[in-house]
Each structure stands twice: as structure tokens, then as C-alpha cells.
N, C-alpha and C positions, 0 to 999 in steps of 0.2 A: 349751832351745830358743833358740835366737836369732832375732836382729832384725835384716835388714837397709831401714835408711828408702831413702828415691828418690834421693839424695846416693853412698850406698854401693853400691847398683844400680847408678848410670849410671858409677862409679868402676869398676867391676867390668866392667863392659861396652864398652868403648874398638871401635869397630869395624872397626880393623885385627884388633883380636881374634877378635872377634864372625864378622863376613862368615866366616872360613875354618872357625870351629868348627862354625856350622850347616852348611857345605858338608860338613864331616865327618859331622855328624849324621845328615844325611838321605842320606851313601852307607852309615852304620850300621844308620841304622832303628831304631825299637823301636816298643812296643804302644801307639795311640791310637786308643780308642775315639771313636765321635760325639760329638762335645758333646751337651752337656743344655741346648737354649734353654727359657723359659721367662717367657711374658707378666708382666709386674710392671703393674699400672693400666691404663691409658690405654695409655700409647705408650712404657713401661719396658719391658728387657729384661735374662734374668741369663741367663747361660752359665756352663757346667758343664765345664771344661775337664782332664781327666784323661789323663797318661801314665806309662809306667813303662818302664824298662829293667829284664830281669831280672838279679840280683844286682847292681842297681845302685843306683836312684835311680825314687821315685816322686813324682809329684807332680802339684797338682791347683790351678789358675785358677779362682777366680770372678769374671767381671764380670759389671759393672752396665753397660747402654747407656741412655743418657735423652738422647735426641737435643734438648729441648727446654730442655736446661740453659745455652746460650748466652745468654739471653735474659735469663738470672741472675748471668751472670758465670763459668758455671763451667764443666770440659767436660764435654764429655757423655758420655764412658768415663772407669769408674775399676775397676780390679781388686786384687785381693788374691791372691798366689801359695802356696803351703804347700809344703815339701819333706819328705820321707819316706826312710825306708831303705827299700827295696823287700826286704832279707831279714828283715826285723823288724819294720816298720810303725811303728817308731817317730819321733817328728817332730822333722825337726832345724833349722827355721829356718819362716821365717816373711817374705817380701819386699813391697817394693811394686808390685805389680803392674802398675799405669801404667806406671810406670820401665822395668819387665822390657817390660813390651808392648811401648811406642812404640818401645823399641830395637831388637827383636829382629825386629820391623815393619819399620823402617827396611831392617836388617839383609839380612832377608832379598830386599826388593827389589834392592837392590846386590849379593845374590850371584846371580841373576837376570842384572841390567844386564852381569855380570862375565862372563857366558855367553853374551846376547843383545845388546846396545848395541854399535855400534861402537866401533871402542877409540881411534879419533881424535878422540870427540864431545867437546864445549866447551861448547856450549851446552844449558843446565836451564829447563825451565816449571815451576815448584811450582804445583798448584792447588790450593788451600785455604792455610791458614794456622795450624792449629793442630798440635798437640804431633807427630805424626809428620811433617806438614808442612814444621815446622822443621828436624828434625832430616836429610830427606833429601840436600838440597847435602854435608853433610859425607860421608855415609853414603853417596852415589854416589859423591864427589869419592876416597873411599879405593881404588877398584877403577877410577876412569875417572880418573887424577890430573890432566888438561887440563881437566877440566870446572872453568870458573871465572866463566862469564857467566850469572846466574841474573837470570828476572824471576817473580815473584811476581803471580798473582791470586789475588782472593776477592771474595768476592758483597761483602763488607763492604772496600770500598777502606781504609778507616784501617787495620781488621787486616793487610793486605796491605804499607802502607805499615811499617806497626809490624816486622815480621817480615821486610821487606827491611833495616832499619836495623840489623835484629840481625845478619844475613847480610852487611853489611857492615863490620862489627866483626867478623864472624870471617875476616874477610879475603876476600869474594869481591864481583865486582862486580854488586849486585845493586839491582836497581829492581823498584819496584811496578808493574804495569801495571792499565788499564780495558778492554783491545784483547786478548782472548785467542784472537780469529782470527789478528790479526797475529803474536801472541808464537807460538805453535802452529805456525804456517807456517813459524819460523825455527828453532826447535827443533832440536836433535837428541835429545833425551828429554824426554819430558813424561812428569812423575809428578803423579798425583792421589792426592790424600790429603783424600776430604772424605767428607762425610753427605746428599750429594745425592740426588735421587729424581727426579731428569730426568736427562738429557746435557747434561754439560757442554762435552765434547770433540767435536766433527764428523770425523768419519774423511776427509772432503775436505779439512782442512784441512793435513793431515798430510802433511810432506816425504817423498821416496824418503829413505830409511834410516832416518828414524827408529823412535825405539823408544818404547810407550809402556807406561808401569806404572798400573795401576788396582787402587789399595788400599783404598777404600770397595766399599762395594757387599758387604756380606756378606751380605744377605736378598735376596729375589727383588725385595721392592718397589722395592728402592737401585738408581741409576744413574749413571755419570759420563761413560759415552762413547757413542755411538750406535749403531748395527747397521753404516755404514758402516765405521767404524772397524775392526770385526772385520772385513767383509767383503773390507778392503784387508790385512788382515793375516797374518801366521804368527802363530801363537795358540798360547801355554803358559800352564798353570794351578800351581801349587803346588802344590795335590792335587785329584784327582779329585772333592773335594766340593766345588769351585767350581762344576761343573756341575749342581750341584743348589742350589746358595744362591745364586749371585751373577745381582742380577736383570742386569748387564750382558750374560753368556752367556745366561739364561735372557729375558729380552728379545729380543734379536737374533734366536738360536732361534726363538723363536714368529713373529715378523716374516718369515721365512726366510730372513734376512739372514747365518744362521751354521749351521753343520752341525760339532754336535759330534763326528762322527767323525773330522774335522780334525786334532783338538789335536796338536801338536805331542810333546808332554809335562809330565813335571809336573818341579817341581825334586830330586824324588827321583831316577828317568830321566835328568836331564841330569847330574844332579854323580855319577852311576855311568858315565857315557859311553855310555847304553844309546839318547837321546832327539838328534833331531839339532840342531845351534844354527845359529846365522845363517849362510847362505851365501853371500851376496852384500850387498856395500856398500851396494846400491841398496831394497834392501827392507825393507820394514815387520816389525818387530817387533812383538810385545805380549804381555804380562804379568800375568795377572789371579790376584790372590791373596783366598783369603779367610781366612787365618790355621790353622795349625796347633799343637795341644800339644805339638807332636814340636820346635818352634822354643821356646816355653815352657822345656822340659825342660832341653835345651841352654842355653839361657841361666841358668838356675837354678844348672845345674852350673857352670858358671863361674864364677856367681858366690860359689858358695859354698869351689869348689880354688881363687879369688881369696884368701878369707877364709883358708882352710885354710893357702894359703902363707903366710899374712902372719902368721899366728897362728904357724907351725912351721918359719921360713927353714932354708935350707940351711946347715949349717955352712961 
């Protein structure tokens, strides 16, 4: 069985790669059952994340969420991925599932943006600051190649500071901001990538065309954007089980600020061409994911016909 650490993951995952494999994946399909959440203490959580393709590839995510791990230095998701033969059940690898996560997270907002965002936007909000956080500027920037003016908040301005400085080492013009009415109102994408349990985002503050991606919020308690926000919106989900976990729709819903009979689609319906996408320049997008196995899988596979090629080049 092999190993691959978080180095040979995110080597494996480049998301020029990434973005078009999962569009592939989810016009493929294959078997994903519910996860398996599961209280740990206090305020821990593990997830039980299992998929398979038949005759293909099975494979199964466990993380850990400990939202209170900030406080210690460390973050508060960490997973472990395992791959499988699905006609033999026997184990062929073993990854770091952070790595595979935060990318395939990434990922799949940008294959989203690449369907819904306008294709002239420039301008990025990151809200938060940590591991998926960072990674989106690059991860939109491959499907929106103009996007190149990013400002950065977070409840903790240094981290915000800190992670703009990386963003401009990777070559985009990027500042921290303390004003995320102001950044929000200029926008053309605002992506949240946090572990909030309010709203962060006010749907009044939000320009015609923009488009917004909401990547926290996987439990009902979690929040980043208000009931405004959807109610100005066209509204797509990743899968169908955002409508029962993510307190962003589940929120608004109860407020009756959102009627899930709405949604737009999910991004398995848009990248078969079955779901409709943006129609007009002037109107609001939004994007609420709460992570899928079926994104896991694909990525796994990747990275492992990475390894495979590299192991067994073409003469």
C-alpha cells in the first residue's frame, strides 16, 4: 500500500487539472452514500465519507472537525483519505486528506465560478483566511484568468494581513482589508471559506452580477451570508444535501427569506447541461456547497494515475 504526504497530494492536484476532472466526474457519477457525522466531546466532529465507482476505485475520508483548534495554533479540519480496488477491496494507498480536501474544495468552487461568475470578473473577496481560503485566488484565477485584484478579510486582521502577503508573492494584487461592506460592494466574487455561525456577508451589500461562493456552513448551526443574500439571488447547491445541512439555506428557509423549490441546480445538472447558468450580466449568482465523496474520489484518482504515470512513463 502506499503513501502519499500533503507535498505529493497538492503535486498531484494542479487545478488546471483538478477544475476539469471533477466537471468530469460529476457528468459521470458514481455511488455516494450519506456521510456518517458523528459527535467527538464537546464541540468535535468525525465524518465518514465513503464512495465507489463500480469496477473502478473505492474509497473512504475520515475527518475530524474541532472548530476550537484556532486558539492552539492548529486548524480545525484534518482528514485522512484511503483508496481501494472496488473489484477486490484491497487497499492501495493511503493520502493526506487535508491536502486532497482543501483542494478539491477549492476546486470545485472554481468549477462552479466557471459555469456561474461572469467571465469578465477581476475582482476577489476571500473571507477567512485559512487553508482553503488561500488557496481560492489561484483556484478561481484558473477558470476566470482576469481575476487579479484580491482583498482579503478575517475576524483576525493579522491573519488576513499574513495571507494577503502570500497572495502577493504569488503574484496577485492583494490587500488585507477591516471594511468588508466596502470590499463586498466592489466585488465581482466573494468567496467565503470560513467556520462562522452568524453572517458574515449581507446580501444588500452585494453588486448586480456578482457571484457569491459559500464554503463553510456544512451543519445547520454554521453561517456566512444572511437570508438577504439568497433572497437576491439565483441559487445552486453542489448536491441536494446542502439543503438539509447547510444552516446558510436552512436558515433563510426558516426566516422565509428562501424557498427551496428555487435552486437553480446542483453541479452535477449544470456540468451535464441539464441545470440552467447565468443569464444575464446584471444578476446575482450564488453558490452554496457542502462538500461531496464523489469530489474526494476524483481527486484520489488523480492522484494516484499521477503516481501511476510517474511510476510507468510512456516509452
Amino acid at each position: 500500500m502506499r503513501h502519499f504526504d500533503a507535498r505529493q497530494v497538492a503535486a498531484a492536484l494542479p487545478f488546471s487539472t483538478l477544475v476539469p476532472t471533477l466537471h468530469d466526474a460529476f457528468v459521470r457519477g458514481c455511488e455516494v452514500p450519506a456521510r456518517h457525522p458523528h459527535h467527538v466531546g464537546g464541540a468535535g466532529t468525525a465524518l465518514l465519507m465513503p464512495a465507489w465507482r463500480e469496477g473502478g476505485f473505492l474509497g473512504v475520508k475520515t475527518v475530524t472537525i474541532f472548530p476550537g483548534n484556532g486558539s492552539q495554533g492548529l486548524p480545525g479540519v484534518h482528514a485522512v483519505y484511503t483508496l481501494f480496488s472496488a473489484q477486490t477491496g484491497v487497499p492501495l494507498a493511503v493520502m493526506d486528506g487535508s491536502e486532497l480536501t482543501t483542494r478539491r474544495t477549492a476546486a470545485a468552487s472554481a468549477l462552479a465560478a466557471s459555469l456561474l461568475a461572469r467571465s469578465d470578473a477581476t475582482r476577489l473577496v476571500v473571507v477567512g483566511a485559512g487553508r482553503v481560503a488561500g488557496l481560492m485566488p489561484a483556484a478561481l484565477r484558473s477558470v476566470r484568468p482576469g481575476l487579479n485584484q484580491v482583498q482579503v478579510w478575517n475576524r483576525l486582521p493579522d491573519a488576513a494581513q499574513r495571507l494577503a502577503r502570500t497572495l502577493c508573492d504569488a503574484g496577485f494584487q492583494a490587500t488585507a482589508t477591516t471594511d468588508l461592506q466596502a470590499a463586498v460592494q466592489q466585488a465581482d466574487i466573494v468567496s467565503c471559506a470560513t467556520l462562522a455561525t452568524q453572517a458574515l456577508v449581507q446580501g444588500d451589500w452585494l453588486q448586480p452580477g456578482a457571484h457569491l461562493d459559500l464554503i463553510g456552513s456544512f451543519t445547520p448551526a454554521m453561517r456566512e451570508a444572511d437570508g438577504r443574500a439568497l433572497a437576491r439571488s439565483r441559487v445552486w447547491v453542489d448536491t441536494e444535501e446542502a439543503l438539509a445541512k447547510s444552516g446558510d439555506l436552512l436558515q433563510a428557509i426558516a426566516e422565509g427569506q428562501f424557498d427551496p423549490t428555487t435552486v437553480q441546480g446542483t453541479l452535477a445538472t449544470l456540468c451535464r447541461g441539464q441545470a440552467p447558468r447565468r443569464r444575464r450580466s446584471d444578476e446575482i449568482t450564488l453558490f452554496k456547497s457542502v462538500g461531496t465523496a464523489l469530489e474526494d474520489l476524483a481527486a484520489a484518482e488523480l492522484v494516484w494515475a499521477t503516481a501511476d504515470n510517474a511510476a510507468h512513463p510512456e516509452p
